[in-house]
C-alpha positions as CSV (number, residue, x, y, z in Angstrom):
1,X,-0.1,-61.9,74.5
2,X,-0.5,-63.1,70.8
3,X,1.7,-60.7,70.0
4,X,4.5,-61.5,72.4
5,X,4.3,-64.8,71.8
6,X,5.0,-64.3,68.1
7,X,8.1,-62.1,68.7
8,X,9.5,-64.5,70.9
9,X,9.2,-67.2,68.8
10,X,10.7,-65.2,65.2
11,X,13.4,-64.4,68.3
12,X,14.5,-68.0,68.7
13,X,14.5,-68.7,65.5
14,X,16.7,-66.0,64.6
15,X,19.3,-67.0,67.8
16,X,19.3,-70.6,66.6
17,X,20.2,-69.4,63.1
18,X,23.5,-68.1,64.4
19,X,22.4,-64.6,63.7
20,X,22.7,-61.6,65.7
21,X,20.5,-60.5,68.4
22,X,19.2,-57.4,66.6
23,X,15.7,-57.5,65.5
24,X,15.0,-59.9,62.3
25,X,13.2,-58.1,59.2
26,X,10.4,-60.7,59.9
27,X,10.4,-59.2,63.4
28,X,9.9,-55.5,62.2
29,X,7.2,-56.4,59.7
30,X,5.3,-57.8,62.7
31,X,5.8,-55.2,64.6
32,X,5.1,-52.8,61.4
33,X,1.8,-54.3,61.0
34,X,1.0,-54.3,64.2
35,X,1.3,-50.4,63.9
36,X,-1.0,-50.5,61.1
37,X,-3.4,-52.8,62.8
38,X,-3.3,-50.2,66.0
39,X,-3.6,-47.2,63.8
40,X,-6.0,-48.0,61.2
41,X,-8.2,-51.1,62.9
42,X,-9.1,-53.4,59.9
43,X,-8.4,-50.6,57.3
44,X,-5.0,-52.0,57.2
45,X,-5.8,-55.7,56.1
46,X,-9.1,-55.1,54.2
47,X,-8.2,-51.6,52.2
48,X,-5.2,-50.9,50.2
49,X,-4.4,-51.0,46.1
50,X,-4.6,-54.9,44.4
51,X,-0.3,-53.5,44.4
52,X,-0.3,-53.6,48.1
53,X,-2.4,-57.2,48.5
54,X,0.0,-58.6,45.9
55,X,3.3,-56.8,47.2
56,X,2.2,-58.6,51.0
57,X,2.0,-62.0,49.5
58,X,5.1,-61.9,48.2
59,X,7.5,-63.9,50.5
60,X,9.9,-61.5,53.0
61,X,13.0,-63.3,51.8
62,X,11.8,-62.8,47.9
63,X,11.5,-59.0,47.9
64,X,13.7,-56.6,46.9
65,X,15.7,-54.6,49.2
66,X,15.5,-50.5,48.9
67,X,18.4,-50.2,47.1
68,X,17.4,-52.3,44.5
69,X,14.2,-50.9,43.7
70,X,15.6,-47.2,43.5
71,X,18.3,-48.5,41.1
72,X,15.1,-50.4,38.9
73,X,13.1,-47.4,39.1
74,X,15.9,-45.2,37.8
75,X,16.5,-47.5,35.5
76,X,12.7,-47.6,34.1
77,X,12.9,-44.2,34.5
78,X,16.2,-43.5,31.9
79,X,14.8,-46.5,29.6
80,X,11.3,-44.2,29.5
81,X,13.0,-40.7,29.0
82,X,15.6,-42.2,26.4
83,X,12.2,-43.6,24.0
84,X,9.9,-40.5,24.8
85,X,12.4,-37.3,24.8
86,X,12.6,-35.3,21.7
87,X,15.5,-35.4,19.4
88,X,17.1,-32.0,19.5
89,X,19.6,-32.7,17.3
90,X,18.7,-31.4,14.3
91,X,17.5,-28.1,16.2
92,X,21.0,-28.1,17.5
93,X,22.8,-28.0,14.4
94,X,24.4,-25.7,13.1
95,X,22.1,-22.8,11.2
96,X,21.7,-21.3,8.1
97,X,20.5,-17.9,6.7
98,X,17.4,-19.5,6.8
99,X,17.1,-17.3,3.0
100,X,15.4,-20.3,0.9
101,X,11.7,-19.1,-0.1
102,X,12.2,-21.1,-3.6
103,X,12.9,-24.2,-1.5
104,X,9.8,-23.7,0.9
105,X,7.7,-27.1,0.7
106,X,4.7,-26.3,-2.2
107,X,6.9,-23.8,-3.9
108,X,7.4,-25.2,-6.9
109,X,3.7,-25.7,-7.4
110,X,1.7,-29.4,-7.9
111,X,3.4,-29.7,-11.7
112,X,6.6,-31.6,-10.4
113,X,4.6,-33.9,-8.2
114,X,2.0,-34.6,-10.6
115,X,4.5,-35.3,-13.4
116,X,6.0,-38.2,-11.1
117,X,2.6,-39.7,-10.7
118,X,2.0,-39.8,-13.9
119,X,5.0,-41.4,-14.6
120,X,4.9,-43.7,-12.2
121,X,1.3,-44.5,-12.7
122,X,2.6,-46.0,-16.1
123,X,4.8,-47.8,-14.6
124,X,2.2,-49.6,-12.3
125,X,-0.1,-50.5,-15.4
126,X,2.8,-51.9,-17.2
127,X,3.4,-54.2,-13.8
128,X,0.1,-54.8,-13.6
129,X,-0.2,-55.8,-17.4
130,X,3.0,-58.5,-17.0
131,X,1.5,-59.9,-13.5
132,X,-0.6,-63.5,-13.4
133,X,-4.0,-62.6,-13.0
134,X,-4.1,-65.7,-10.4
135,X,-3.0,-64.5,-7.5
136,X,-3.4,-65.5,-3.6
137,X,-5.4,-62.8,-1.9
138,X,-6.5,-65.0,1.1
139,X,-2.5,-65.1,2.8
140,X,0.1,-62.6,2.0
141,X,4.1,-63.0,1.7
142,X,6.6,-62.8,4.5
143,X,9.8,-60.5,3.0
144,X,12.4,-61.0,5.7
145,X,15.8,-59.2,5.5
146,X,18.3,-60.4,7.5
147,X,21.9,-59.9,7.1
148,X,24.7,-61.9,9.6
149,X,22.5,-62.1,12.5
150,X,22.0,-66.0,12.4
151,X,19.9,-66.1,16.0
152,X,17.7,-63.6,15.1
153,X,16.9,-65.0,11.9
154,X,16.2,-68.5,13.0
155,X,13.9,-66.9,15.6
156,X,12.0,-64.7,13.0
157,X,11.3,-67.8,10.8
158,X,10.3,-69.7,13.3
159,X,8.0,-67.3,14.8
160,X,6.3,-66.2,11.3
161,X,6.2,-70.4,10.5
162,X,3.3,-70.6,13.0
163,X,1.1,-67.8,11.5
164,X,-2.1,-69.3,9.5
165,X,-2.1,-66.0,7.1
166,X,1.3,-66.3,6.1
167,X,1.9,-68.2,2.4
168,X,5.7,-67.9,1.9
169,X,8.6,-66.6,4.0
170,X,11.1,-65.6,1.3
171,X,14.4,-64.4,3.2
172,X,16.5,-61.9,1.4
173,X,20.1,-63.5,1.7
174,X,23.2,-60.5,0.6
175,X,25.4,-62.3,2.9
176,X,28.4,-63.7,0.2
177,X,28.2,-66.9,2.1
178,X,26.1,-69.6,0.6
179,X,22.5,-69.3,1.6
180,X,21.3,-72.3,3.9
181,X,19.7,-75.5,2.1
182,X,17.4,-77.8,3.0
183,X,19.3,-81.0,2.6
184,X,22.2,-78.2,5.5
185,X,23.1,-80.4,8.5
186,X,21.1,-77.4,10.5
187,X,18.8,-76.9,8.4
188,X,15.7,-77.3,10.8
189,X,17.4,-74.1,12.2
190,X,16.4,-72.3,8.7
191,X,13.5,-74.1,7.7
192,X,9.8,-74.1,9.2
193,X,9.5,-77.6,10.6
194,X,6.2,-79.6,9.7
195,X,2.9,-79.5,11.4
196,X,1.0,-82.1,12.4
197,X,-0.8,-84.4,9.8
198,X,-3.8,-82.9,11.6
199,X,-3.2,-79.3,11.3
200,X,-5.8,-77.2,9.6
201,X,-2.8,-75.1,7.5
202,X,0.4,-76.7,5.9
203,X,3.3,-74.5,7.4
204,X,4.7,-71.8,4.7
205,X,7.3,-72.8,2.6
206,X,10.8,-71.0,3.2
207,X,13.0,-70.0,0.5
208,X,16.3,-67.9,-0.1
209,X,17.0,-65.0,-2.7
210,X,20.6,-65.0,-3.0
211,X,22.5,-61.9,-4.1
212,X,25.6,-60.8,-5.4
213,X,26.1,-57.7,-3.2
214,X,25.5,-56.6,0.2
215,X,22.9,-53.5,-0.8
216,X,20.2,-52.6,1.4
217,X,17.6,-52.5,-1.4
218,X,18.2,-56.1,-1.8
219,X,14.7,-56.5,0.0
220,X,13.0,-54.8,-2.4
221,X,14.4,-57.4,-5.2
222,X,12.3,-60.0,-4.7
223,X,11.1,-62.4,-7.1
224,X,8.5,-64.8,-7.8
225,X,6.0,-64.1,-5.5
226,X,2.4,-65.3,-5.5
227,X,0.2,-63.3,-3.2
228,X,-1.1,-59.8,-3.9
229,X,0.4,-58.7,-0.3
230,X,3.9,-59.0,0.7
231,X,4.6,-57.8,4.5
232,X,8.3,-56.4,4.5
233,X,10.1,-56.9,8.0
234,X,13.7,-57.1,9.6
235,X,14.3,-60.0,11.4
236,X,15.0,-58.5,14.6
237,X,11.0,-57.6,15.0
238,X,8.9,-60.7,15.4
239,X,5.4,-59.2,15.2
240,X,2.3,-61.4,17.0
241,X,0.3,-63.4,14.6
242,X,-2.9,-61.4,15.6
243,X,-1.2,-58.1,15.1
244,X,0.1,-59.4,11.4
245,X,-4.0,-60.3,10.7
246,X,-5.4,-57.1,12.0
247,X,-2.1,-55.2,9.7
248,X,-3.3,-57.9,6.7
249,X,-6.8,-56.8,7.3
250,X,-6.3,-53.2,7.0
251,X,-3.9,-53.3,4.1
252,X,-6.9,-55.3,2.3
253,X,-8.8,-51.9,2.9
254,X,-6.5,-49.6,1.6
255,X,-4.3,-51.7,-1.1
256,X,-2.4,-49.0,-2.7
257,X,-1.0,-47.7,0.4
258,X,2.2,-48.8,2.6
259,X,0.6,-49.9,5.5
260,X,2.8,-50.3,9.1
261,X,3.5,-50.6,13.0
262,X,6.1,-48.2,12.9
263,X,4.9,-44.4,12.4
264,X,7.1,-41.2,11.3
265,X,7.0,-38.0,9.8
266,X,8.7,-35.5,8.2
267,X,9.1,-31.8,9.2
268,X,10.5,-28.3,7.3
269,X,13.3,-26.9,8.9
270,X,13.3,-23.4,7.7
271,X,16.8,-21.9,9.1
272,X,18.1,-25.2,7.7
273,X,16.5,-24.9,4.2
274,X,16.2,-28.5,4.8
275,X,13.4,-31.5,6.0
276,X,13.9,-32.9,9.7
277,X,13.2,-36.7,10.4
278,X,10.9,-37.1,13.2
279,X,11.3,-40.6,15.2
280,X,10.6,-40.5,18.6
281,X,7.5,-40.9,20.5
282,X,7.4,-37.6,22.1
283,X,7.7,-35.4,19.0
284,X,5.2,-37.4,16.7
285,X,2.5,-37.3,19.5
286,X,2.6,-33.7,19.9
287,X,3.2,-33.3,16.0
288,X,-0.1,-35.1,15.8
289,X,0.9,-36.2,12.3
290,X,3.2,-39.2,10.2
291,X,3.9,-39.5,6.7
292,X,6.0,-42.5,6.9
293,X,5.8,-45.9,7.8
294,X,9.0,-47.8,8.1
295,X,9.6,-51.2,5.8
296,X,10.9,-53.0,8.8
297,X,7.0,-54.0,9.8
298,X,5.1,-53.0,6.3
299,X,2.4,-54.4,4.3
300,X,2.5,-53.3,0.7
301,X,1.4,-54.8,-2.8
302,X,3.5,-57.1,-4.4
303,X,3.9,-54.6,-7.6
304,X,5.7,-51.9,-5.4
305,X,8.5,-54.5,-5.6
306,X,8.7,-53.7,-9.3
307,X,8.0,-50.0,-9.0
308,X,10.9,-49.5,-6.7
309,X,13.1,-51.7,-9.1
310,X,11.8,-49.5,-12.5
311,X,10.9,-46.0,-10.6
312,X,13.4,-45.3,-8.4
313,X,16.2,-43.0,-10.7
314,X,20.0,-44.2,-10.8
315,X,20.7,-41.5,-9.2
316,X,18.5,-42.4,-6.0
317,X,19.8,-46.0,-5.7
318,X,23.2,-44.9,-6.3
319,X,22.3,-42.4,-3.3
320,X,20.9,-44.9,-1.1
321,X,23.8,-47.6,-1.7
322,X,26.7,-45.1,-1.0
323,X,24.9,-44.3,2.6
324,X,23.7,-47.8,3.2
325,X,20.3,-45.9,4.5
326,X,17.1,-45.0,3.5
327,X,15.7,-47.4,1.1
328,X,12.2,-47.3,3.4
329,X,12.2,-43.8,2.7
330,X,12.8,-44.1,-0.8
331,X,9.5,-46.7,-0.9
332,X,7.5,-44.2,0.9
333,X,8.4,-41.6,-1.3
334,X,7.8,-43.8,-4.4
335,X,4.3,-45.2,-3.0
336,X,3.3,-41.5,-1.5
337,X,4.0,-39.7,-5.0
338,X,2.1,-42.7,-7.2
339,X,-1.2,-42.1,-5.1
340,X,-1.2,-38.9,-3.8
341,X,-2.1,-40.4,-0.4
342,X,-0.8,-41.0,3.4
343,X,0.6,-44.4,4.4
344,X,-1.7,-46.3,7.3
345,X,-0.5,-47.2,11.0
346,X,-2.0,-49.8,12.6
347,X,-1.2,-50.3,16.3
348,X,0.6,-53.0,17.9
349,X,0.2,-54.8,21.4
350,X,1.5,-52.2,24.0
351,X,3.1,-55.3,25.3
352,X,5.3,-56.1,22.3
353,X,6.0,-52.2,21.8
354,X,8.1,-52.8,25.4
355,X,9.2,-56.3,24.8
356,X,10.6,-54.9,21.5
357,X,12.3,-52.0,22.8
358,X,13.9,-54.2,26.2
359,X,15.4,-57.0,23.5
360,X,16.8,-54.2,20.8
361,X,19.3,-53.1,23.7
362,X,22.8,-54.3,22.4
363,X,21.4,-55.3,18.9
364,X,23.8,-54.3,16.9
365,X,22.2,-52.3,13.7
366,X,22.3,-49.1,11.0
367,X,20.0,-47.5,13.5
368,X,22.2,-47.7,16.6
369,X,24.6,-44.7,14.7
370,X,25.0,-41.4,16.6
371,X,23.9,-39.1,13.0
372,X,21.4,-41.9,12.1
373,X,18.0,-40.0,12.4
374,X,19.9,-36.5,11.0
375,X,21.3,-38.6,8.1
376,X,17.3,-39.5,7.4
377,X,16.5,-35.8,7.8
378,X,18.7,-35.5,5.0
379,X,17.5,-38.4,2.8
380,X,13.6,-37.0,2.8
381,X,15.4,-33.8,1.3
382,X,18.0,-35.5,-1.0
383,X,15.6,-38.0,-2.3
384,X,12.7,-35.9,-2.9
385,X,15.3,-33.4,-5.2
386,X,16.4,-36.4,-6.9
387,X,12.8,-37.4,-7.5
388,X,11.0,-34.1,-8.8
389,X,13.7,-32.7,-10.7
390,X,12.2,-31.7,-13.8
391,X,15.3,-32.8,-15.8
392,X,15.9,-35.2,-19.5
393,X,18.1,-37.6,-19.6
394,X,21.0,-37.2,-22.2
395,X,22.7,-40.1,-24.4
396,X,25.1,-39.8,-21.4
397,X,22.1,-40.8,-18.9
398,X,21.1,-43.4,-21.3
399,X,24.5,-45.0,-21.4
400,X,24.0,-45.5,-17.4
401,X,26.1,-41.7,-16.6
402,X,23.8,-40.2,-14.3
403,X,23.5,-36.6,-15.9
404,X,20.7,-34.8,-15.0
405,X,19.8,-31.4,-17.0
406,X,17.8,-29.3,-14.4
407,X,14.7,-27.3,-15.9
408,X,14.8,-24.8,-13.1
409,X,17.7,-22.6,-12.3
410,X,19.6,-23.3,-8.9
411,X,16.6,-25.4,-7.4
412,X,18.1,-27.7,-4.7
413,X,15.7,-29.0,-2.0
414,X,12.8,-28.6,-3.7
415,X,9.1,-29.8,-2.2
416,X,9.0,-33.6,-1.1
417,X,6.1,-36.3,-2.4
418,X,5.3,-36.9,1.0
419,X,1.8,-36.8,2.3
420,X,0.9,-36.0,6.1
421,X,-1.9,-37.4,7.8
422,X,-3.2,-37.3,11.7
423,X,-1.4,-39.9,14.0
424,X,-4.6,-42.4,14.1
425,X,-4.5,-45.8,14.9
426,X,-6.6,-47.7,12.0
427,X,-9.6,-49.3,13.3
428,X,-11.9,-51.6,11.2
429,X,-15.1,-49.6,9.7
């Protein structure tokens, strides 16, 4: 009678509505549970997933019609395949002979390598030598590159304002516009605004490096810093506070090491006679290893901005500039070959690893091109050549022509600086 009495009345209600007379959704839920009540006795309202409870409180006229959630779950379901598949591309290309056993990785022996680290290793003491012994250990230095994306740089600045860690945010500005001022009508768009007089920590003062060209290793030209740390970043990633301590915490345990959120690896293609760039999810899982950790979301030492300024050859900048790529690899390279060691990854929030991916749809950026990830198969190979060639510079080289004289005969690939470790999260000790 209950029952009845309940269909009659979602009945009414529907006539007065000017509807039709066919039965109401609220009518066929009733009489859907009532199915479930007949069938399964108190099963049906007391069992089921915390989903189900949750999906039944939600309002009738609120949820979703079929359609819709097949078109969401396809669309989850593409947005999951398109971040986890494997990159075949390089596999796809075009092969070789495949007849390169003098540019197999480790066949020119440790003597290259361990020439570069010496070399370098000079380098560093010389840096080390001009730095102020005084330095901020407690707080590191945000390194933000940005470059005509005005909405995602007022974003970044005011997110990375509001951590307590953070001493400076020092924005790398290659735009040929002039960079924003303090005393700029919008300037509170640029600038951290004040805390409160009773804040614990004075918000970190914001300044602009200016340059005179547009090149990518601009961010690696920074000047006047005061912390031993810097933490490089793009301004389209907006790491959580908490995440940046826990990175800040585990760079302070291995110092002389690029420490990142952003894992990848490098892999010998044999029939290619060449090194592939590993990126995706799926590959570096079942790889099991990285040896890279990109400079978009990297801690590093404040003298690798002087070792990529003094170590990196002509050659290699000239190399990087005409491809507008690759200038993380080139640090990775540098830092890898000085110390003989792996980079460190430190995990962040599952939650931002999605948030990250939804909001980069439609960003425009040098990743977002079709050859991108071969082009950086390519750079792990160039750049390593152009870094263990056992070569003299000639008065040409000295007067700024970049003429290398190459020890070995016909060498071309060569082995790369790179060191491999096992995809591990770092986790405090």
């Amino acid at each position: 009678a209950a029952r009845g009495a309940r269909v009659r009345v979602l009945k009414i209600r529907r006539q007065n509505s000017g509807a039709g007379w066919g039965p109401a959704p609220e009518t066929r839920d009733v009489e859907a549970a009532d199915g479930r009540d007949a069938k399964m006795g108190d099963k049906a309202t007391k069992g089921g997933s915390t989903l189900d409870l949750a999906w039944r409180r939600v309002p009738v006229k609120l949820r979703p019609g079929r359609r819709t959630r097949r078109v969401a779950t396809l669309l989850v379901a593409l947005a999951l395949l398109t971040q986890l598949a494997p990159s075949w591309r390089a596999d796809g290309a075009p092969r070789g002979d495949g007849d390169c056993p003098e540019h197999q990785p480790g066949a020119r022996g440790d003597s290259a390598i361990a020439s570069l680290r010496a070399r370098l290793n000079g380098i560093l003491r010389d840096v080390e030598d001009d730095s102020p012994s005084a330095t901020d250990d407690a707080r590191f230095t945000v390194v933000l590159n940005t470059f005509e994306r005005r909405d995602l740089l007022q974003r970044a600045v005011a997110h990375y304002a509001t951590c307590k860690s953070v001493a400076e945010i020092v924005v790398v500005w290659s735009e040929q516009t002039p960079a924003p001022k303090e005393t700029d009508a919008d300037a509170r768009l640029y600038f951290p605004a004040p805390r409160k007089k009773n804040a614990a920590h004075p918000p970190p003062r914001a300044r602009y490096e200016a340059h005179d060209t547009t090149s990518i290793q601009n961010r690696f030209e920074v000047t006047g810093v005061t912390t031993s740390a810097v933490f490089h970043v793009d301004d389209d990633v907006r790491m959580p506070c908490g995440a940046l301590d826990k990175g800040f915490e585990a760079w302070r345990a291995n110092r002389d090491v690029l420490v990142g959120f952003f894992p990848r690896a490098h892999r010998w293609l044999a029939p290619l006679c060449r090194h592939a760039y590993v990126w995706d999810d799926w590959s570096l899982r079942s790889g099991g290893e990285f040896s890279i950790v990109l400079t978009k979301a990297a801690f590093s030492k404040t003298q690798y901005l002087e070792l990529y300024k003094r170590g990196l050859p002509p050659q290699a900048r000239e190399y990087v500039d005409e491809r507008k790529n690759c200038e993380d690899v080139a640090m990775q390279l540098l830092t890898s070959a000085a110390t003989n060691a792996p980079p460190v990854y430190v995990a962040q929030p599952l939650w931002h690893y999605w948030r990250a991916k939804l909001e980069g749809i439609g960003v425009a950026g040098i990743s977002k091109a079709s050859n991108h990830h071969d082009a950086r198969g390519k750079c792990v190979t160039d750049l390593s050549r152009i870094l263990l060639e056992r070569s003299k510079k000639t008065r040409d080289a000295e007067e700024n022509v970049d003429v290398f004289k190459i020890a070995s005969s016909g060498n071309r690939f060569l082995d790369t600086p790179l060191v491999a470790a096992p995809l591990r999260r770092w986790t405090p000790e």
